[in-house]
Biopython code that builds the backbone (N, CA, C, O; Angstrom):
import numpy as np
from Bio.PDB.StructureBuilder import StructureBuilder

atoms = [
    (1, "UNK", "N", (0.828, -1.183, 0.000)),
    (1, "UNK", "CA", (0.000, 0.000, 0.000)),
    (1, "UNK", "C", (0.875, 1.251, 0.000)),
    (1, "UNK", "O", (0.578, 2.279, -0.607)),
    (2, "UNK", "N", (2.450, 1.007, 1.041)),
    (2, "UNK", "CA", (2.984, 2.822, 0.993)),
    (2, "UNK", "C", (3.784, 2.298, -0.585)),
    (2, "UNK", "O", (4.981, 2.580, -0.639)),
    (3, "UNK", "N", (3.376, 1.801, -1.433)),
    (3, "UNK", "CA", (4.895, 1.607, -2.630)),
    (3, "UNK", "C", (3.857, 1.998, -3.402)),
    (3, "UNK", "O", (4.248, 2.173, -4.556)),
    (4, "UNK", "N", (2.778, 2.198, -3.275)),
    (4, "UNK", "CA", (1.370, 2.536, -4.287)),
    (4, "UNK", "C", (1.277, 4.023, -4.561)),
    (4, "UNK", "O", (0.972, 4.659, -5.570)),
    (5, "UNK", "N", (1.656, 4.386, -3.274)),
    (5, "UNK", "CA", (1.194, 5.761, -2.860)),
    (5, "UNK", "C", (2.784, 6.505, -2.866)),
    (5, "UNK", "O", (2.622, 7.713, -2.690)),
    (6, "UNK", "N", (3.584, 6.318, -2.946)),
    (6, "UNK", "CA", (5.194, 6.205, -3.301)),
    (6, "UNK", "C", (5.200, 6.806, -5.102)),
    (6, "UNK", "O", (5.632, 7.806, -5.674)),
    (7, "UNK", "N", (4.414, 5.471, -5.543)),
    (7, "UNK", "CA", (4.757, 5.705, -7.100)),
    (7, "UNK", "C", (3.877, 6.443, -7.784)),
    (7, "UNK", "O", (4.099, 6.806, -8.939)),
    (8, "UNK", "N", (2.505, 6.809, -6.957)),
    (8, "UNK", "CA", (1.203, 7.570, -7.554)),
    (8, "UNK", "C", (2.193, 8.967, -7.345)),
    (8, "UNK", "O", (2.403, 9.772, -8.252)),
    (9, "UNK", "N", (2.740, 9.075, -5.992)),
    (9, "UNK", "CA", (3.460, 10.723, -6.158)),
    (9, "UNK", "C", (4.734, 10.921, -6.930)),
    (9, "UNK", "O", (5.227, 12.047, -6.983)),
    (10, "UNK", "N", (5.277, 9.937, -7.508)),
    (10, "UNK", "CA", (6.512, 10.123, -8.525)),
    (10, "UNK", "C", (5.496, 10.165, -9.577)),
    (10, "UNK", "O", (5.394, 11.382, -9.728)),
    (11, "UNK", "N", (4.901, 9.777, -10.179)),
    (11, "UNK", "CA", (4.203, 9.419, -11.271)),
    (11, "UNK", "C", (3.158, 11.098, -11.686)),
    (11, "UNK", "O", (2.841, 11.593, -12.768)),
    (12, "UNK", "N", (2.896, 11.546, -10.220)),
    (12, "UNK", "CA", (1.667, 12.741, -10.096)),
    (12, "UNK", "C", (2.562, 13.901, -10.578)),
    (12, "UNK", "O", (2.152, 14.863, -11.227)),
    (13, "UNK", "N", (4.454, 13.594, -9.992)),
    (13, "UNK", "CA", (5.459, 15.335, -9.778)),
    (13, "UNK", "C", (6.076, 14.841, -11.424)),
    (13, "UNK", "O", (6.745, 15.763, -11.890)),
    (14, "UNK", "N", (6.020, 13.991, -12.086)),
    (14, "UNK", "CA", (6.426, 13.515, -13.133)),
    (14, "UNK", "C", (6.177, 14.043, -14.460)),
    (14, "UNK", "O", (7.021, 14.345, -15.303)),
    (15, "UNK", "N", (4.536, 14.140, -14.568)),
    (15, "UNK", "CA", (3.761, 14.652, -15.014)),
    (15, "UNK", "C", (3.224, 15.897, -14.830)),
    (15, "UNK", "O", (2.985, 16.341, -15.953)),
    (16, "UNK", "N", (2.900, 16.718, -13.957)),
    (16, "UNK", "CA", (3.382, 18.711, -13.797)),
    (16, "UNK", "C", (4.637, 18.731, -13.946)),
    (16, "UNK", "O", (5.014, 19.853, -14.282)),
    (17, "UNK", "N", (5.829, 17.652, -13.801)),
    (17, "UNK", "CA", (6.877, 18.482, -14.265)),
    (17, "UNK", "C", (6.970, 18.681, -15.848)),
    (17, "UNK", "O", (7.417, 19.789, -16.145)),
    (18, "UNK", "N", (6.670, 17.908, -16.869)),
    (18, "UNK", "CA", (6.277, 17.557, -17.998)),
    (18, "UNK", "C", (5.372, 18.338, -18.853)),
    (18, "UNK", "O", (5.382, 18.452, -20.079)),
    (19, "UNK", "N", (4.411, 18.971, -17.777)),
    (19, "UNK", "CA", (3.389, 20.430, -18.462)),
    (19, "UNK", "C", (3.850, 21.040, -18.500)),
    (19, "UNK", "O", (3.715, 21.682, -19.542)),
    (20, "UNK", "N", (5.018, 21.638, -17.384)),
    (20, "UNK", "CA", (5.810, 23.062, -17.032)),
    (20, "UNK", "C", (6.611, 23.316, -18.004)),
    (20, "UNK", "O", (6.862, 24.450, -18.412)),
    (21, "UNK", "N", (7.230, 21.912, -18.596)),
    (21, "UNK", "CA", (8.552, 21.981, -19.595)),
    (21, "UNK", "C", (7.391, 22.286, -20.938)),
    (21, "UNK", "O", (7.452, 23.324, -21.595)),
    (22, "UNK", "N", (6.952, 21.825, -21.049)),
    (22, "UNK", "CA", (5.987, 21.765, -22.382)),
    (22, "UNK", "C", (5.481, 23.721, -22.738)),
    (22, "UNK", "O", (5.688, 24.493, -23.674)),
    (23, "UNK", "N", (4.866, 23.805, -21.592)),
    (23, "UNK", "CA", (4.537, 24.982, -21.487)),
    (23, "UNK", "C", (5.920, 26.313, -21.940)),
    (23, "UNK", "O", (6.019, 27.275, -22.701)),
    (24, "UNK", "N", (6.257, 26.031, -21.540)),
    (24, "UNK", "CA", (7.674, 27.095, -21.647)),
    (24, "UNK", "C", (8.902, 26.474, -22.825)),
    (24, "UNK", "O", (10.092, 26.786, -22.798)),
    (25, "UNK", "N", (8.344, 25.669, -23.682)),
    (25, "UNK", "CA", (8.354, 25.434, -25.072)),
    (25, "UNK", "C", (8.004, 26.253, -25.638)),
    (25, "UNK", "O", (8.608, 27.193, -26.156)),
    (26, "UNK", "N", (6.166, 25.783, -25.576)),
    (26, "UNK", "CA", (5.996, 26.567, -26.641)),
    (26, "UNK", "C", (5.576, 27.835, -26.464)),
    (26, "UNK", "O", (4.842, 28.221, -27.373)),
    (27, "UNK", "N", (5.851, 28.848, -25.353)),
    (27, "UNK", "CA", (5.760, 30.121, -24.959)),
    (27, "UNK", "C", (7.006, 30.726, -25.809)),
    (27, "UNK", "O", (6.876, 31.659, -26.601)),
    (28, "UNK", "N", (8.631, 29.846, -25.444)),
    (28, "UNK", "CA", (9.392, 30.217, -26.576)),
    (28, "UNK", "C", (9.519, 30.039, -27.939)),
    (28, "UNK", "O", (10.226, 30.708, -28.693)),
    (29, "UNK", "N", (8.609, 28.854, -28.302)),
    (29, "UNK", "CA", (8.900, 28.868, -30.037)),
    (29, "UNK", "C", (7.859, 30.099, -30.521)),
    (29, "UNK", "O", (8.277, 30.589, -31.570)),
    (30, "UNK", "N", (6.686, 30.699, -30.075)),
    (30, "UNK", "CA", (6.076, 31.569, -30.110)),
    (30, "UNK", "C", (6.176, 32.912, -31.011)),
    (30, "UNK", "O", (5.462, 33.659, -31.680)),
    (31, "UNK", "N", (7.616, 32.727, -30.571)),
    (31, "UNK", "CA", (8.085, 34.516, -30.314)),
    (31, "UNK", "C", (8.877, 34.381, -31.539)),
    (31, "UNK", "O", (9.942, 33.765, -31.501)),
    (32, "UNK", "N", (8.177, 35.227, -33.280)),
    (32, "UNK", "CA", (9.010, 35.428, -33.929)),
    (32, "UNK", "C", (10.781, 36.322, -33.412)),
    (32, "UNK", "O", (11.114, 37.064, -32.488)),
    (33, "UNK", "N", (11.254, 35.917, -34.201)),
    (33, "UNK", "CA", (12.720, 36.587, -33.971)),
    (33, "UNK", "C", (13.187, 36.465, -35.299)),
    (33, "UNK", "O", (13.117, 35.422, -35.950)),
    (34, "UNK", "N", (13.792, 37.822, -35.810)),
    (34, "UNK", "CA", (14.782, 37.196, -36.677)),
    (34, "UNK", "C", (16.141, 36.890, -36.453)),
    (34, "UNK", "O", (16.767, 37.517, -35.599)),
    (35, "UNK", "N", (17.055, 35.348, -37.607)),
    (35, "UNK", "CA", (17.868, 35.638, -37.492)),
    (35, "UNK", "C", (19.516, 35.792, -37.572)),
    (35, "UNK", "O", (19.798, 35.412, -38.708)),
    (36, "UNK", "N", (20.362, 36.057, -37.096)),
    (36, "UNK", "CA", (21.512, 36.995, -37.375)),
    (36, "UNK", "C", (21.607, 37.191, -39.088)),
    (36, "UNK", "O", (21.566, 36.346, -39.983)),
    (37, "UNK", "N", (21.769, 38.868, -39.139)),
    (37, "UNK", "CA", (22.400, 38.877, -40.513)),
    (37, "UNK", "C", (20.581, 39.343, -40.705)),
    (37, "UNK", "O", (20.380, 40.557, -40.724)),
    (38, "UNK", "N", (19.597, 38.618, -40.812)),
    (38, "UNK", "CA", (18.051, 38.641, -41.177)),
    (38, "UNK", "C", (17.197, 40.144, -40.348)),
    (38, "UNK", "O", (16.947, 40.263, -39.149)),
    (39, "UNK", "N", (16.947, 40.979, -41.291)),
    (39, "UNK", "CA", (16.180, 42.063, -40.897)),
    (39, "UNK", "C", (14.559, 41.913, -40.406)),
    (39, "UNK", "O", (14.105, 40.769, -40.429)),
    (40, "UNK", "N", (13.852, 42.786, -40.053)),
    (40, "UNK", "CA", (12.806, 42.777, -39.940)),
    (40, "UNK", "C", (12.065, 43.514, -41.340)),
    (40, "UNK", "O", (12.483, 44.453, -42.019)),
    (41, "UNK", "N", (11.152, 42.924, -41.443)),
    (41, "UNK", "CA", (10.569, 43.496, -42.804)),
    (41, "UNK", "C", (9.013, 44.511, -42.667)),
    (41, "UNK", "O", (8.281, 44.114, -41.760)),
    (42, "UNK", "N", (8.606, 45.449, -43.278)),
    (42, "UNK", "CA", (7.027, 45.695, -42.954)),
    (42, "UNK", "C", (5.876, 44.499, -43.631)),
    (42, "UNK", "O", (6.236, 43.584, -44.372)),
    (43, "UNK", "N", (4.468, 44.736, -43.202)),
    (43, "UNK", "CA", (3.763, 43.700, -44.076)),
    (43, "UNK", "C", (3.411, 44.099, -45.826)),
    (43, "UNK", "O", (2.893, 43.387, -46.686)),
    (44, "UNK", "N", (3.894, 45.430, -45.905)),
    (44, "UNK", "CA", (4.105, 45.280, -47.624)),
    (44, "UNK", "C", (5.250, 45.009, -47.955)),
    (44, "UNK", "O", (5.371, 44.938, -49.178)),
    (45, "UNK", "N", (6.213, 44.813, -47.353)),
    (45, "UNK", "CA", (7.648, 43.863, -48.196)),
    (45, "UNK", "C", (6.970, 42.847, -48.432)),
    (45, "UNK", "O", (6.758, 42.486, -49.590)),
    (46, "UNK", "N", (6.515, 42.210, -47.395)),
    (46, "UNK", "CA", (5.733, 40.658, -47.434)),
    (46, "UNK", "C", (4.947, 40.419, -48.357)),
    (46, "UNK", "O", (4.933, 39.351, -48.968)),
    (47, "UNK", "N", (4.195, 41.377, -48.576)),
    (47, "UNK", "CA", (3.090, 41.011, -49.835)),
    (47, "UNK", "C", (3.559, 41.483, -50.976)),
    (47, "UNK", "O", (2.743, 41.386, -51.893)),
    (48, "UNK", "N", (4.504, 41.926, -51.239)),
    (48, "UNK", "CA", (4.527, 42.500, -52.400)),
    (48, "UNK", "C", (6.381, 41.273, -52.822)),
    (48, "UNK", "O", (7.123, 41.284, -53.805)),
    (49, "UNK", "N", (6.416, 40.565, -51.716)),
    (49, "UNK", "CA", (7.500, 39.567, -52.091)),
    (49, "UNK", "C", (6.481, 38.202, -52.181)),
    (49, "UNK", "O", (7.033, 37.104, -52.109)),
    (50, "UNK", "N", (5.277, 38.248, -52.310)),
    (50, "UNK", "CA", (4.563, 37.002, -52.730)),
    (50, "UNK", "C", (4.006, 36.261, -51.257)),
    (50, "UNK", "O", (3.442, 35.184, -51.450)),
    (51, "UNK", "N", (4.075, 36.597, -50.177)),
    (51, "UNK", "CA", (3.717, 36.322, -48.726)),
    (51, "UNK", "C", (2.568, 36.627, -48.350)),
    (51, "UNK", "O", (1.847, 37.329, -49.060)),
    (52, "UNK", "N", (2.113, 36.083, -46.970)),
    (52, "UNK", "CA", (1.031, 36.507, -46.096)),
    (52, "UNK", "C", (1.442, 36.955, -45.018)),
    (52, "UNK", "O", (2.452, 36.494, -44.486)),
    (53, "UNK", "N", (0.584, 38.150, -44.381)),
    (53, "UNK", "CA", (1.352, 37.905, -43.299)),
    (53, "UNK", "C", (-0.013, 37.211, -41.781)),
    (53, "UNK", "O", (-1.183, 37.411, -41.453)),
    (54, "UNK", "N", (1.170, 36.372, -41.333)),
    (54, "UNK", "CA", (0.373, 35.937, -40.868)),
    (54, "UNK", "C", (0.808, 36.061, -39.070)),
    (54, "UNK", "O", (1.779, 35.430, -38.653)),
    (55, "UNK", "N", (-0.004, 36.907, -38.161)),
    (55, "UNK", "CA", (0.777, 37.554, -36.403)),
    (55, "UNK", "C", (1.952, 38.219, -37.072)),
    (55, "UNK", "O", (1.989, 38.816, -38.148)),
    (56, "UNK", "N", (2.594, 38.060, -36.478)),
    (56, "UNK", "CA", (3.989, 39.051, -36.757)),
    (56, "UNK", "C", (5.189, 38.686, -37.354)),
    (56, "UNK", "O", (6.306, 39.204, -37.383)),
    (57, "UNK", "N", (4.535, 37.322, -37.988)),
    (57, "UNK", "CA", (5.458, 36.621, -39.578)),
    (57, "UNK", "C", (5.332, 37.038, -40.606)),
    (57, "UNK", "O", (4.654, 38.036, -40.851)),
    (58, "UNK", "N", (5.920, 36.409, -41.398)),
    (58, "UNK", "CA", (5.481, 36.483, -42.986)),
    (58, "UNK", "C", (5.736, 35.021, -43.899)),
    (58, "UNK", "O", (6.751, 34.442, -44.287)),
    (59, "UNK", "N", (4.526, 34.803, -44.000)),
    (59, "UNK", "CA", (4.220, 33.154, -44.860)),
    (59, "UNK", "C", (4.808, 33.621, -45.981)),
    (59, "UNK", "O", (4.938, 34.803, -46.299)),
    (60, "UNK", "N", (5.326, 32.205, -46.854)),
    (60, "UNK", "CA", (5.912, 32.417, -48.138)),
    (60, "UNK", "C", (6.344, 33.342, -48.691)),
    (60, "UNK", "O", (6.720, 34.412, -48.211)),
    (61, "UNK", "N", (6.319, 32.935, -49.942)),
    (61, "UNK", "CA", (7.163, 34.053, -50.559)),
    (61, "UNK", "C", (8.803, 34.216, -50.544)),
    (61, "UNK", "O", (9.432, 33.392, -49.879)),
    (62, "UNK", "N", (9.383, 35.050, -51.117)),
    (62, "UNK", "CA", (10.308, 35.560, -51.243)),
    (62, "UNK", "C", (10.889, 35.886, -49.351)),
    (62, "UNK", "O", (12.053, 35.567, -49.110)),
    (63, "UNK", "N", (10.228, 36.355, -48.434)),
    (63, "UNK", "CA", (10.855, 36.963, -46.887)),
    (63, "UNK", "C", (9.997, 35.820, -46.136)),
    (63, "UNK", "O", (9.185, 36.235, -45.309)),
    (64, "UNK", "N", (10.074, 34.667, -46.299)),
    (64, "UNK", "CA", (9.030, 33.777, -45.626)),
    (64, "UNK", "C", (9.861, 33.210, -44.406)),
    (64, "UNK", "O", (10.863, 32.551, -44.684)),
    (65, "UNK", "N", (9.580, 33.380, -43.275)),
    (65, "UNK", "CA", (9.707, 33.239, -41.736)),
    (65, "UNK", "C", (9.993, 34.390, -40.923)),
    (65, "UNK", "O", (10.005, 34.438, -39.693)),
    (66, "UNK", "N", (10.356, 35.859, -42.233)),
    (66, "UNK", "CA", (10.865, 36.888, -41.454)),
    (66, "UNK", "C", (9.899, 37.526, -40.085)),
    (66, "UNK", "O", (8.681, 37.463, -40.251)),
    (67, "UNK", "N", (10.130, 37.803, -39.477)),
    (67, "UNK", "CA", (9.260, 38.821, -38.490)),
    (67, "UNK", "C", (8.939, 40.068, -39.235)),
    (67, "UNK", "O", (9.637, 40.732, -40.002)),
    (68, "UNK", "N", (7.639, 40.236, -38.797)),
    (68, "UNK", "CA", (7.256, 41.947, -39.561)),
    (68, "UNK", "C", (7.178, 42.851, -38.232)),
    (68, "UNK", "O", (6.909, 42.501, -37.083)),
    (69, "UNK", "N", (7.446, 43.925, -38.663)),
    (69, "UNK", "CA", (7.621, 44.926, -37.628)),
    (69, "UNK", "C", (6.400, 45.774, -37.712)),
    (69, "UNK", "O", (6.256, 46.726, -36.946)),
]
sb = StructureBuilder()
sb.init_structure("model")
sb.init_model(0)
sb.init_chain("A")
sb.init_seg("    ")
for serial, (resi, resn, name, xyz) in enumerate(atoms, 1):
    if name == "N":
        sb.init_residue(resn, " ", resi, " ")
    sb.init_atom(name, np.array(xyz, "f"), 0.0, 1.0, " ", f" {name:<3s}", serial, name[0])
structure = sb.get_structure()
């Protein structure tokens, strides 16, 4: 019974530790950046280089992953 209740709380801190990491993933992949050497572009560079812009990227095209400012 205590090896039950032993492995339910490794198993319980195992798993919130596992959200926390997850979480603060993808809080950082989030965040356009450009980079080194890579400018920031406006959203008519973007469209007018064949892109969308899509939040504060720019889909395809010619500047496609840049950050728009």
């Amino acid at each position: 019974m205590r090896i039950r209740r032993i492995l339910a709380a490794v198993f319980a801190t195992a798993a919130l530790a596992g959200l926390g990491l997850t979480g603060a993933a993808t809080a950082t992949a989030a965040t356009p950046s450009p980079t080194p050497g890579q400018h920031w572009i406006t959203s008519e560079q973007c469209k007018e280089g064949g892109g969308t812009q899509e939040g504060f990227t720019c889909k395809g095209g010619t500047y496609d992953g840049r950050g728009i400012d």
